[in-house]
Every structure is written in C-alpha cells, then in structure tokens.
C-alpha positions as CSV (number, residue, x, y, z in Angstrom):
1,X,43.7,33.8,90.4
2,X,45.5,31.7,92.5
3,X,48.4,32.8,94.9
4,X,51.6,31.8,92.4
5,X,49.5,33.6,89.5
6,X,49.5,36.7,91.2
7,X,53.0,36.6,92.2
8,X,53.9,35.5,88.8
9,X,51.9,38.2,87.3
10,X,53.8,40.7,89.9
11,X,56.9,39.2,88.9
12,X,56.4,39.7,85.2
13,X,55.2,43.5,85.6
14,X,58.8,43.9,87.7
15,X,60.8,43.0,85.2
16,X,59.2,44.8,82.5
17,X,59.5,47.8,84.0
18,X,62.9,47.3,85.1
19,X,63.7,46.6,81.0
20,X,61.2,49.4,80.2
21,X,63.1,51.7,82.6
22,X,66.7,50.6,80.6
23,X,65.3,51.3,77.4
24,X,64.3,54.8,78.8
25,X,67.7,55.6,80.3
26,X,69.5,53.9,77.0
27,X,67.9,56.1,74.4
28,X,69.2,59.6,75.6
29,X,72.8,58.5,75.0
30,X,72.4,56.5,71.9
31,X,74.2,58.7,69.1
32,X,72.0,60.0,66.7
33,X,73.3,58.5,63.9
34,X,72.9,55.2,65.8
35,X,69.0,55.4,66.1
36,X,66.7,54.5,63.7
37,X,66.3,51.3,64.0
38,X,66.8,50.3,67.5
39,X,65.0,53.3,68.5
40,X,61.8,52.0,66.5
41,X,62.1,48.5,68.2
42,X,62.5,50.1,71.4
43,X,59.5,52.0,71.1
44,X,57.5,48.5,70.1
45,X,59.0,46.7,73.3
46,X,57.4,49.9,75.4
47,X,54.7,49.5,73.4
48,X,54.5,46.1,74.6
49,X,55.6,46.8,78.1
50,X,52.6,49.1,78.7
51,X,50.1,46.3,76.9
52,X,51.6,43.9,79.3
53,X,51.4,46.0,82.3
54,X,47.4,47.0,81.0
55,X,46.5,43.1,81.3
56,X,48.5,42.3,84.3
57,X,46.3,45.3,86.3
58,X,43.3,43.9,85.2
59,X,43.9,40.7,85.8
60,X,44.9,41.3,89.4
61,X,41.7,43.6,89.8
62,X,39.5,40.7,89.0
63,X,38.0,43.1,85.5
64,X,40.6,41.6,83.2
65,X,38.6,40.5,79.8
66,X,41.6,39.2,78.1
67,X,41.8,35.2,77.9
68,X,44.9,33.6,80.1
69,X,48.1,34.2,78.6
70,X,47.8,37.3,77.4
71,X,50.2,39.4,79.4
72,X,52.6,37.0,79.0
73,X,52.3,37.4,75.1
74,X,52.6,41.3,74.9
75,X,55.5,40.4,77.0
76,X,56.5,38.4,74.8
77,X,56.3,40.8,72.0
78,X,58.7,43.6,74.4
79,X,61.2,40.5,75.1
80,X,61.8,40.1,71.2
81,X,61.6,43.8,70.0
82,X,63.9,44.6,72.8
83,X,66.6,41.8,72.1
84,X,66.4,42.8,68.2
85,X,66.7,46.8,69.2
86,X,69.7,45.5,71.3
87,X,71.1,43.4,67.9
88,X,70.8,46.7,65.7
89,X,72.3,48.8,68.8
90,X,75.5,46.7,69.2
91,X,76.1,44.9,66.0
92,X,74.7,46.2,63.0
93,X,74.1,50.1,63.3
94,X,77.6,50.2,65.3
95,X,79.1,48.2,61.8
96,X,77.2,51.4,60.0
97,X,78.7,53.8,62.2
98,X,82.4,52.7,62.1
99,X,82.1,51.7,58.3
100,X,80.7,56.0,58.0
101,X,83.9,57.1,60.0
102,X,85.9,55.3,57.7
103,X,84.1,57.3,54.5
104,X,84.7,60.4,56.4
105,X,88.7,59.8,56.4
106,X,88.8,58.4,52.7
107,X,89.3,59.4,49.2
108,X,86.3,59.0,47.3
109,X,88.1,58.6,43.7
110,X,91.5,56.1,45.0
111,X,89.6,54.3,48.2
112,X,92.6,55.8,50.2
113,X,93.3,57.3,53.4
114,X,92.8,61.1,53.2
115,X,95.4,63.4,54.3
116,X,93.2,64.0,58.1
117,X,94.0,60.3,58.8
118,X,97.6,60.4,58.0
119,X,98.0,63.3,60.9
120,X,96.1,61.4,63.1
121,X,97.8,58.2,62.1
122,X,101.5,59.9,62.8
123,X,100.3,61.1,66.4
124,X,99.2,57.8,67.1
125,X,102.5,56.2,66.1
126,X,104.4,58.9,68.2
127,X,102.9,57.8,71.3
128,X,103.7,54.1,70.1
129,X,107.0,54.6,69.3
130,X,108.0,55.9,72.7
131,X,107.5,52.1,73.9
132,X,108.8,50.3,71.2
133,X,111.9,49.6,68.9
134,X,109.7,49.5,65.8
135,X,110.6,51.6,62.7
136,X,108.7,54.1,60.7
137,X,109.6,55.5,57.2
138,X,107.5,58.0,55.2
139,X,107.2,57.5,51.2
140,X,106.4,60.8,49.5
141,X,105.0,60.2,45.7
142,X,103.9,62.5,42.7
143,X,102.9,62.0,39.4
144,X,105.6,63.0,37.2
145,X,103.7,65.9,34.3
146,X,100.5,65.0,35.8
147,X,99.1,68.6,35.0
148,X,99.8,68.3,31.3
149,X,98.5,64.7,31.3
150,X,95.2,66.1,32.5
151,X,95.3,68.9,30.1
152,X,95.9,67.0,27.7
153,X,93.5,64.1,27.8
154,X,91.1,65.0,30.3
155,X,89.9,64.7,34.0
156,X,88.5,61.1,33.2
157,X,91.9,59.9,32.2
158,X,93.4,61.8,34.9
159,X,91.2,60.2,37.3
160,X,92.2,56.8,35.6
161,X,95.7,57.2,36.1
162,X,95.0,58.5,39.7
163,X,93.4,55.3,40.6
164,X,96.3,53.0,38.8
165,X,99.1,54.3,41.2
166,X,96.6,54.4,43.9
167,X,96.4,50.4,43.4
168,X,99.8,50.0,42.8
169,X,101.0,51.8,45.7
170,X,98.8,49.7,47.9
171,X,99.5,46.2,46.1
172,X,103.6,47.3,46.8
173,X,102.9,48.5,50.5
174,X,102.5,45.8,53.8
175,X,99.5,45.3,55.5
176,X,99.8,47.6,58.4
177,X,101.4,50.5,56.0
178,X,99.0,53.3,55.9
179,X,98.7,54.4,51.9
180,X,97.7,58.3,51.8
181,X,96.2,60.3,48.9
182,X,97.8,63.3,50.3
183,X,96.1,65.9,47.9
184,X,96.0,66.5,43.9
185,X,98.8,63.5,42.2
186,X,100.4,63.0,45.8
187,X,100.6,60.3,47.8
188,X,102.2,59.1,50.8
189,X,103.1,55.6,52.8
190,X,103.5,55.7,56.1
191,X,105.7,52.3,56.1
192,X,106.8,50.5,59.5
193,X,110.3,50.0,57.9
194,X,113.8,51.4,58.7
195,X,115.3,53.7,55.5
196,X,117.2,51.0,53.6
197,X,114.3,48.9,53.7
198,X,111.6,52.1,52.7
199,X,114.5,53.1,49.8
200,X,113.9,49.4,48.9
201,X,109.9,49.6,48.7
202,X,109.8,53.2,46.8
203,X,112.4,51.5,44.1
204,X,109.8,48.8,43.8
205,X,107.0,51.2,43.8
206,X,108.5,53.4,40.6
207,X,109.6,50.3,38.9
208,X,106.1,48.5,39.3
209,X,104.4,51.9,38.5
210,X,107.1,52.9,35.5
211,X,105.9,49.3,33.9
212,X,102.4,48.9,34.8
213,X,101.5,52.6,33.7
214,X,102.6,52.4,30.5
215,X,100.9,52.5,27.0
216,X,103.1,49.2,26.2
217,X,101.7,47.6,29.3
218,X,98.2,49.1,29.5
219,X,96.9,50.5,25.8
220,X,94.5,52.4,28.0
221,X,96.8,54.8,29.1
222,X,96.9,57.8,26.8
223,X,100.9,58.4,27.7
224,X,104.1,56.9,29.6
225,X,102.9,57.2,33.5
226,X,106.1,58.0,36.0
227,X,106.4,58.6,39.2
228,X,109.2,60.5,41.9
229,X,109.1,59.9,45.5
230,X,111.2,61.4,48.2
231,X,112.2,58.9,51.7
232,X,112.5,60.3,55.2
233,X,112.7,57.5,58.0
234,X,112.5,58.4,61.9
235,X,115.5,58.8,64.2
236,X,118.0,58.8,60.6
237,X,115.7,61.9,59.5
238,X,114.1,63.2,62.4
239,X,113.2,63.2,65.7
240,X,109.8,64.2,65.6
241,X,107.1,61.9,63.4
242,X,105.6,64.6,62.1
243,X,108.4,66.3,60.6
244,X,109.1,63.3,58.3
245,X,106.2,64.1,56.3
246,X,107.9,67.6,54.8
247,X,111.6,66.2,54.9
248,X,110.3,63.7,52.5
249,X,108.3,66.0,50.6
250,X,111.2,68.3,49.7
251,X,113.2,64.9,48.7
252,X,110.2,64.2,46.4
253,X,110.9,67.9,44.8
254,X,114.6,67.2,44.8
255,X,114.0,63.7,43.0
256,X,111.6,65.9,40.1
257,X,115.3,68.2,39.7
258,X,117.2,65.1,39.0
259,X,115.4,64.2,36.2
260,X,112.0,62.6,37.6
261,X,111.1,59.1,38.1
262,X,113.5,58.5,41.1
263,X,113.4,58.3,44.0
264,X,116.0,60.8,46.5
265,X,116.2,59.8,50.1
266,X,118.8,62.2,50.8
C-alpha cells in the first residue's frame, strides 16, 4: 500500500469511529418511544463501522484477504444506514411521536380536544395575554335532554348525535379556536373573541345546530337535537383565565332554566 492509501485508510477508520462514537452517545437519550427504527439502522451502521474498521487493520497489517475497496464499501453500508437512522430520528418517528401526543389529548368518539388540553391551553393563553391586547371568550355547550335521547334510542344514536354537534361546533368556530369535548354532552370553545363577538358565534352555533340536528333536516336523527350554551369573556367576566371556564358553565345551567336552546351570557 502506498503512502496516500494508508493515510486514506487512517482517515476513513477516523471518521467512522468518530460517527460510530455519535451513534453510541445518541442512543441513550433517544426516547423510547422514538426507537425502533433508527435504533435498528444504527445498529447496521456499527455493524458496518466494525466491518470497516476489520478490513482497514488488515489491510494496513499487510494480512488483509479482502480485494481493494472493500473497507470503503462496509463504509459505505454505515454512511447510508446512518443517514436513514438519522431520517427516521428526526422526520418520521418525531411525526409518530407528536401525531401520539396529540391522541393522548383527544376524544376518541368527536376527534376533539379533551378536557386536559383545554387546562393546558388556558395556562398557555394566560401567559400570552399578559403581552398582548388580544381577546379571549369561553363558549360553554350541552345537549339539551341528551340523557333521555340516549335512553331512549341508544348509545349508537347518542354517539351519532355527539359527533354532529362535535362537527358543527368546529365548522362555526375560527381556526385558532380550541373546540373542547369537555366530558359527557359538554363542550367548550375557547374563542379569541371579545363577548359581543363570542354571544355572536354561540347564536350561530345553536341556530346552525337547532337546523342541522333536526329530523326535518337530517331523517337520521331519531328526535329534534338543541343545544344551550352559556358566554364568559376575559377582563368583562374575569380576571383570571381559568375562572371563565365555570362562570360560563353556570350561564350554560342558567340558559337550561330559561327554557333551553339559548344561549345566557349574563
């Protein structure tokens, strides 16, 4: 072997152990959840660090077997495992993770928000709002007689009507307003509006709902679908976010004494 092929040889052994030596300090942090993948093609680029590193020694001790070129293949081999294992690392299992944290904070049956992301959603905002002028309203919905309903004609058409004011609620709100199946028949919108505007939006919301859920509209539904919803709006309300949430609650309850399918915003 001539001078440059030793050096080059040298050279290549570096750098694969310098990439051999990320991939060993890399692992250890990767989230659990986040392994599979990379961690196998991680395991082929050692794999092809140490076949690399074989053929290299062998060659420099004058016993290498292994035709010209060789090396440079297995390193070859640890180059594209270890790009790909960086490709599933960064792009696709980090897509996986984030689209699994938004599962965790969602509503299997409506595709909404659960009520753990609307808590964290309203602390978020509170720090926000300390730096801006922007508005925030909170929309508090139930289904008018929804027990009955479900008494009545089952959970299936329950769950059928669930889902109808779920994607009514979310066809009425804006695209930054957070749309909440808060628990049972309840919902809530967290809407970046001031009160005139969210009394505006819940009028729209039982109106769209009052026509769209109804057995003249939709002979699927087994009976006239209504909704009430209370309005609580920040600084006109309250002071703190997160006491929007039951102010607008008990204005829901207070809408249900009027004669449901209204809306109260006090």
């Amino acid at each position: 072997m001539t001078e440059i092929q030793i050096l080059l040889e040298v050279l290549n052994g570096l750098l694969a152990l310098g990439l051999l030596y990320f991939v060993a300090r890399t692992l250890p942090i990767i989230r659990m959840e986040m392994r599979r993948r990379s961690r196998l093609l991680f395991a082929i680029a050692g794999l092809g660090v140490i076949a690399a590193q074989a053929v290299s020694i062998a060659r420099l001790a004058g016993i290498g077997m292994a035709p010209e070129g060789t090396g440079q293949a297995f390193l070859a081999v640890f180059l594209g495992a270890f790009l790909f294992g960086l490709y599933e690392l960064l792009v696709v299992e980090q897509k996986e993770v984030k689209d699994l944290e938004h599962r965790s904070v969602t509503d299997s049956l409506t595709g909404l928000y659960d009520r753990s992301y609307l808590h964290h959603h309203l602390l978020r905002r509170t720090k926000e709002l300390r730096y801006d002028e922007h508005d925030l309203s909170i929309l508090f919905a139930d289904i008018d007689n929804f027990k009955p309903y479900n008494d009545q004609f089952g959970h299936a058409a329950g769950d059928d009507v669930l889902k109808r004011v779920a994607e009514a609620l979310t066809r009425e709100a804006r695209v930054d307003d957070v749309v909440v199946r808060y628990g049972g028949e309840e919902f809530v919108i967290a809407a970046g509006v001031d009160h005139e505007n969210a009394v505006r939006m819940a009028e729209r919301i039982r109106t769209t709902i009052e026509v769209r859920c109804s057995v003249q509209f939709d002979p699927e539904i087994q009976r006239d679908v209504t909704i009430s919803i209370g309005v609580a709006s920040w600084k006109r309300d309250a002071q703190n976010i997160l006491e929007l949430v039951p102010i607008a609650d008990q204005r829901m309850y207070e809408a249900k004494r009027k004669g449901k399918n209204r809306v109260y915003a006090g």
